[in-house]
C-alpha positions as CSV (number, residue, x, y, z in Angstrom):
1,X,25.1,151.6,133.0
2,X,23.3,149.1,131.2
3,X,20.0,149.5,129.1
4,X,18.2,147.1,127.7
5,X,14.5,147.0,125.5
6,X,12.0,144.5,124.8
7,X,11.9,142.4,122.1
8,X,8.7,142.1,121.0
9,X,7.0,145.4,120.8
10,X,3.7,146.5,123.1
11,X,0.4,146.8,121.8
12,X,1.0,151.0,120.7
13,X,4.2,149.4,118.7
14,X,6.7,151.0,121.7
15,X,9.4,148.2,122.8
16,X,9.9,148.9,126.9
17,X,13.4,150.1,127.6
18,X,15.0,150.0,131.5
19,X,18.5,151.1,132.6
20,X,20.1,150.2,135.8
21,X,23.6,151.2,136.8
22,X,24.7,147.9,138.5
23,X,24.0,145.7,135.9
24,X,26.3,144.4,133.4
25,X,24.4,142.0,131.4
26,X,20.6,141.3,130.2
27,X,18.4,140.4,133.3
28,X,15.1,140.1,132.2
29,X,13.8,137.4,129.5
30,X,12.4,138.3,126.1
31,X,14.7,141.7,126.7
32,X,17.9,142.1,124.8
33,X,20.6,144.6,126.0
34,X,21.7,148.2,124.1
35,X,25.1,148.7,122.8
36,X,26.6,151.9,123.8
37,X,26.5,153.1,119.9
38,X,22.4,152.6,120.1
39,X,21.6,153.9,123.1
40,X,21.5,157.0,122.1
41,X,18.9,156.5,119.5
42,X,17.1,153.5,121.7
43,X,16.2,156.5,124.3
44,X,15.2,159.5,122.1
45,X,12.4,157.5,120.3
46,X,11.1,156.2,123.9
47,X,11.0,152.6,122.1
48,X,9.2,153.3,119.3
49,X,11.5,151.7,116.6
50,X,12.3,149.0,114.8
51,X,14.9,146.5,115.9
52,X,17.4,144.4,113.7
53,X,18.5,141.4,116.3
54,X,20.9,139.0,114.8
55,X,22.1,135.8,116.5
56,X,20.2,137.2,119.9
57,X,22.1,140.3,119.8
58,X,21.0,144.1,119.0
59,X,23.0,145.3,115.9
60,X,20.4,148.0,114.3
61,X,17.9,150.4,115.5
62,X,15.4,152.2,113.2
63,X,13.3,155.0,114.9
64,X,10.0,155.2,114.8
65,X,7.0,158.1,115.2
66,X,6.7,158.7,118.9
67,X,2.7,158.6,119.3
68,X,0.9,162.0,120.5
69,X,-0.2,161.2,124.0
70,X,-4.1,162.3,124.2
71,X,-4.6,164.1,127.3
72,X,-8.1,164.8,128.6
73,X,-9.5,168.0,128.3
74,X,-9.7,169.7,132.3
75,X,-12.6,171.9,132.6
76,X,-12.4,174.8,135.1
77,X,-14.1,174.0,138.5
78,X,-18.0,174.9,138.8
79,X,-18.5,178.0,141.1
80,X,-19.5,175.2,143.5
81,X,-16.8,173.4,143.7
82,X,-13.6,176.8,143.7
83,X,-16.7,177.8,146.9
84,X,-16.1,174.1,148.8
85,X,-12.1,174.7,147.6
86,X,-11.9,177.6,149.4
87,X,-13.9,176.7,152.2
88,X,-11.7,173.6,153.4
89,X,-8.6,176.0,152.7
90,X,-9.6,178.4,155.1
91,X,-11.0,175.5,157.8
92,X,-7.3,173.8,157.4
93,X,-5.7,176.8,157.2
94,X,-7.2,178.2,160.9
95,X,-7.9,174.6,162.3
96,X,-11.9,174.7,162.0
97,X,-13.1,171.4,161.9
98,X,-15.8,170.9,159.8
């Protein structure tokens, strides 16, 4: 199995990172492939590191901080809208079409 991560990092400062079993070289350009001894590390920061490429080839790996993804807040559902909830469960639920 083969990964491989992006050479130039994204926007949030994550490099993208793909494994496929069947592959036994880079396939994608701008991407540079994982040596076994990196993969490791290359996985558990999700791409967020620093690479050191020499001569087109991957020889160092520094992880970086994994950014906090901001989920949104969910609000519980107006007495409304848990009434029209249970109301299309019970018309599915006994075949009423409403």
């Amino acid at each position: 199995m083969l990964s491989i991560i992006e050479i130039k990092a994204r926007a949030d400062g994550g490099h993208g990172l793909q494994r496929q079993s069947h592959r036994t070289a880079c396939w994608l350009e701008g991407w540079v492939a994982v040596p076994p001894q990196l993969e490791e590390a290359a996985w558990s920061c999700k791409g967020f590191c620093d690479l050191t490429i020499q001569d087109g080839v991957l020889v160092g790996l520094t992880p970086g901080q994994i950014p906090e993804v901001e989920t949104p807040e969910q609000s519980e559902p107006t007495e409304m809208e848990q009434l029209r909830a249970d109301v299309d469960y019970l018309a599915i639920m006994t075949g009423v079409e409403l």
